[in-house]
C-alpha positions in Angstrom: 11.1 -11.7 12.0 8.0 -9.9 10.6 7.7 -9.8 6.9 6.9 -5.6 7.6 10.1 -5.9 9.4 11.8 -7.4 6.3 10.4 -5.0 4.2 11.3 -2.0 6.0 14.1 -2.9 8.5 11.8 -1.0 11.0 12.9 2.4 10.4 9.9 3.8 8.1 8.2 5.7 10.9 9.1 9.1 9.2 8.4 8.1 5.1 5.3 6.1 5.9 3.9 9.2 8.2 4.7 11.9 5.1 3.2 9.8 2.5 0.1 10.0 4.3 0.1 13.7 5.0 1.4 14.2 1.4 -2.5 12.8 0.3 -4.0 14.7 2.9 -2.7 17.3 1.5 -3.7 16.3 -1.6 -7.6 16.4 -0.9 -7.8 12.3 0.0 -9.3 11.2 2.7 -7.0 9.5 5.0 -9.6 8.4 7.9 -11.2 6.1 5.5 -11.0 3.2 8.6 -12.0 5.2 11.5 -15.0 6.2 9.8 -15.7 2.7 9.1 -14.9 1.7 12.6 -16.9 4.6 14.4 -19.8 3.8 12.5 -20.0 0.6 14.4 -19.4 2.2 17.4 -21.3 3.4 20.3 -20.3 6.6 22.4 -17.3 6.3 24.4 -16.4 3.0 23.3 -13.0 0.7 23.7 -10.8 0.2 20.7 -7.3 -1.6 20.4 -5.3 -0.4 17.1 -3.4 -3.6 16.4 -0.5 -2.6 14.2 -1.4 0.7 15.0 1.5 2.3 13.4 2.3 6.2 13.4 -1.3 6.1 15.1 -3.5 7.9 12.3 -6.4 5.5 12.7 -6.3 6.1 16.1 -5.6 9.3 16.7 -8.6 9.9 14.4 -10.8 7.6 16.4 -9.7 9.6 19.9 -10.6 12.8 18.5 -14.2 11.5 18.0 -14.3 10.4 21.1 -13.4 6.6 21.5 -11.4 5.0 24.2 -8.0 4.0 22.2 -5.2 2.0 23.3 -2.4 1.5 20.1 -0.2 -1.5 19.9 2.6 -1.9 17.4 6.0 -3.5 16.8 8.2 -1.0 14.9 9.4 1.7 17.0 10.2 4.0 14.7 6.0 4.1 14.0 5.4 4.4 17.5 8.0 7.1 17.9 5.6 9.3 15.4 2.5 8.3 17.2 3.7 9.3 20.5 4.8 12.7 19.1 1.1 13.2 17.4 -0.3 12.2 20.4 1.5 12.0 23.5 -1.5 12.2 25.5 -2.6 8.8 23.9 -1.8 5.2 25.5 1.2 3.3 22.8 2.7 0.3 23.5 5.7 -1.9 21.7 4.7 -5.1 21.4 4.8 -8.2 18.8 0.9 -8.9 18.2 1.8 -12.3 18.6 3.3 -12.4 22.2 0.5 -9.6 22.9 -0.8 -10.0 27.0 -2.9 -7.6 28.2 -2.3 -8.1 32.0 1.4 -7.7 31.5 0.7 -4.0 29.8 -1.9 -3.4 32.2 -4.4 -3.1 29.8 -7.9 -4.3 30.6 -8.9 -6.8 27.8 -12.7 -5.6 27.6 -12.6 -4.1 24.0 -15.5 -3.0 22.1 -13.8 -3.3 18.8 -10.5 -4.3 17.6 -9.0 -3.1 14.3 -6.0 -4.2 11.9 -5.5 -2.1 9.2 -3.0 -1.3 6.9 -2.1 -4.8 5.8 -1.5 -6.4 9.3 -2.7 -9.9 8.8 -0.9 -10.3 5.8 2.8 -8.5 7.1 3.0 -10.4 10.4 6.1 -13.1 11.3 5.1 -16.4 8.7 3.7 -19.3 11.0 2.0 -16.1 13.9 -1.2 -15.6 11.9 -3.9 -17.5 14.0 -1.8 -16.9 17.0 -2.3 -13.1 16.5 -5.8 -13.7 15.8 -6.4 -15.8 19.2 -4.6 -13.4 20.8 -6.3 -10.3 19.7 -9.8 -11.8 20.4 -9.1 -12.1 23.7 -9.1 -8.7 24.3 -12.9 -8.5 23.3 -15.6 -8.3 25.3 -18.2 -11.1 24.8 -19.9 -9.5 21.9 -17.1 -7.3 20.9 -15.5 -6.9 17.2 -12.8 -7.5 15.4 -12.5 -5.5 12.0 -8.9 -6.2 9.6 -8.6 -5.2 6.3 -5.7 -6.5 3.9 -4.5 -7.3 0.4 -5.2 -10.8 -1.4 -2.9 -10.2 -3.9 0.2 -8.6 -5.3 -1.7 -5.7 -7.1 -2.4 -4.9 -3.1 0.2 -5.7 -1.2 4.1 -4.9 -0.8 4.9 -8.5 -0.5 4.0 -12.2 -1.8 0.2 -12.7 -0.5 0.5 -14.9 2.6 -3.2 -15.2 3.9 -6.3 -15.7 2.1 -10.1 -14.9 3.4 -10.8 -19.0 4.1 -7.2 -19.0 5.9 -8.4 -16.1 7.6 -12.2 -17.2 8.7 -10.9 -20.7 10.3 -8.4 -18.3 12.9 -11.0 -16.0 13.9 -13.7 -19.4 13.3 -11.1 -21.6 16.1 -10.9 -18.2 18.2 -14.3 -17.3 18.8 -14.9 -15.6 16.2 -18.2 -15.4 14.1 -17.7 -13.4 10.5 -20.7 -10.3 10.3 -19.9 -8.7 7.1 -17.3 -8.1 4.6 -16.5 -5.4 2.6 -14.0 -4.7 -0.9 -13.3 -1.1 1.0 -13.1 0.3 4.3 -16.0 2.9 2.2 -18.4 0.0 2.7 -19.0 -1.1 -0.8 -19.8 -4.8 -0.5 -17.2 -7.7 -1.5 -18.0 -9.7 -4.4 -14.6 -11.0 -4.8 -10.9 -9.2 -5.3 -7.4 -8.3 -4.2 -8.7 -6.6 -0.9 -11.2 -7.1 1.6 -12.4 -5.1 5.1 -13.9 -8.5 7.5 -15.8 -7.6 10.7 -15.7 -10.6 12.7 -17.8 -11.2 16.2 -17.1 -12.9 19.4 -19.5 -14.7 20.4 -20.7 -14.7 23.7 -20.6 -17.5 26.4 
């Protein structure tokens, strides 16, 4: 079982989705990570929202244009994200048995994203699994952007995963590290309880 899962007992779709339109309403800026994403973007491109949740990254991202498939585990998130956005392509999966081919998606993304504390909220033993997994829906070339918490002050569970952890999954999947970031605003990382990493995949 995933630790987001055991946290929530996968019913949150509803309370996570209000908290969210509570700061909207609040005058906060809630597309924080589809800005960050589109601004690595070209026109039109592919993007797979792993742990895509009640689909605001997404959503956000298909209004500007991109080519968005969402991916998540909980089905009460997914039951939001279809309701925003019906239109949209959501599918229930567990990132770590994720296979393209057997969803009928084609695995030729421009950019993959993991927001909202994915890495660190995933079933304990699954991380570089999810990682290997999720790189191979990249295109040679393609990126893969996660942000998560390093410590308690940012995350609603123990940490699990640290940045070195992280690196050597995306290092033994293909993938090269490009930048990293403190927030998904772009301010650099010198260290901290949260980091944005935009990781490569190299081509052949």
């Amino acid at each position: 079982m995933s630790r987001w899962q055991e946290l929530t007992g996968g019913t949150s779709g509803n309370e996570y989705a209000a908290r969210f339109e509570a700061l909207a309403r609040s005058g906060k800026d809630v597309h924080g990570e589809a800005s960050f994403c589109a601004a690595l973007l070209s026109e039109g491109a592919r993007v797979l929202d792993a742990g895509c949740g009640t689909g605001r990254v997404m959503i956000r991202l298909a209004e500007l244009g991109y080519d968005c498939v969402g991916i998540d585990l909980d089905a009460s998130m997914l039951d939001v994200a279809r309701e925003r956005a019906p239109e949209l392509p959501w599918y229930r999966t567990d990132l770590a048995d994720f296979d393209p081919a057997a969803l009928g998606i084609t695995a030729d993304f421009d950019l993959v994203v993991a927001a909202g504390n994915v890495m660190p909220l995933l079933t304990p033993g699954t991380e570089a699994t999810v990682v290997e997994r999720l790189a191979g829906a990249l295109r040679p070339g393609g990126l893969m952007v996660a942000g998560f918490g390093l410590d308690a002050a940012h995350l609603p569970v123990e940490p699990t995963i640290t940045l070195p952890e992280y690196d050597a999954y995306c290092a033994t999947a293909g993938l090269t590290l490009v930048d990293r970031f403190s927030t998904w605003d772009a301010a650099p990382y010198e260290g901290g309880g949260y980091a944005v990493s935009v990781h490569r995949l190299e081509t052949a």
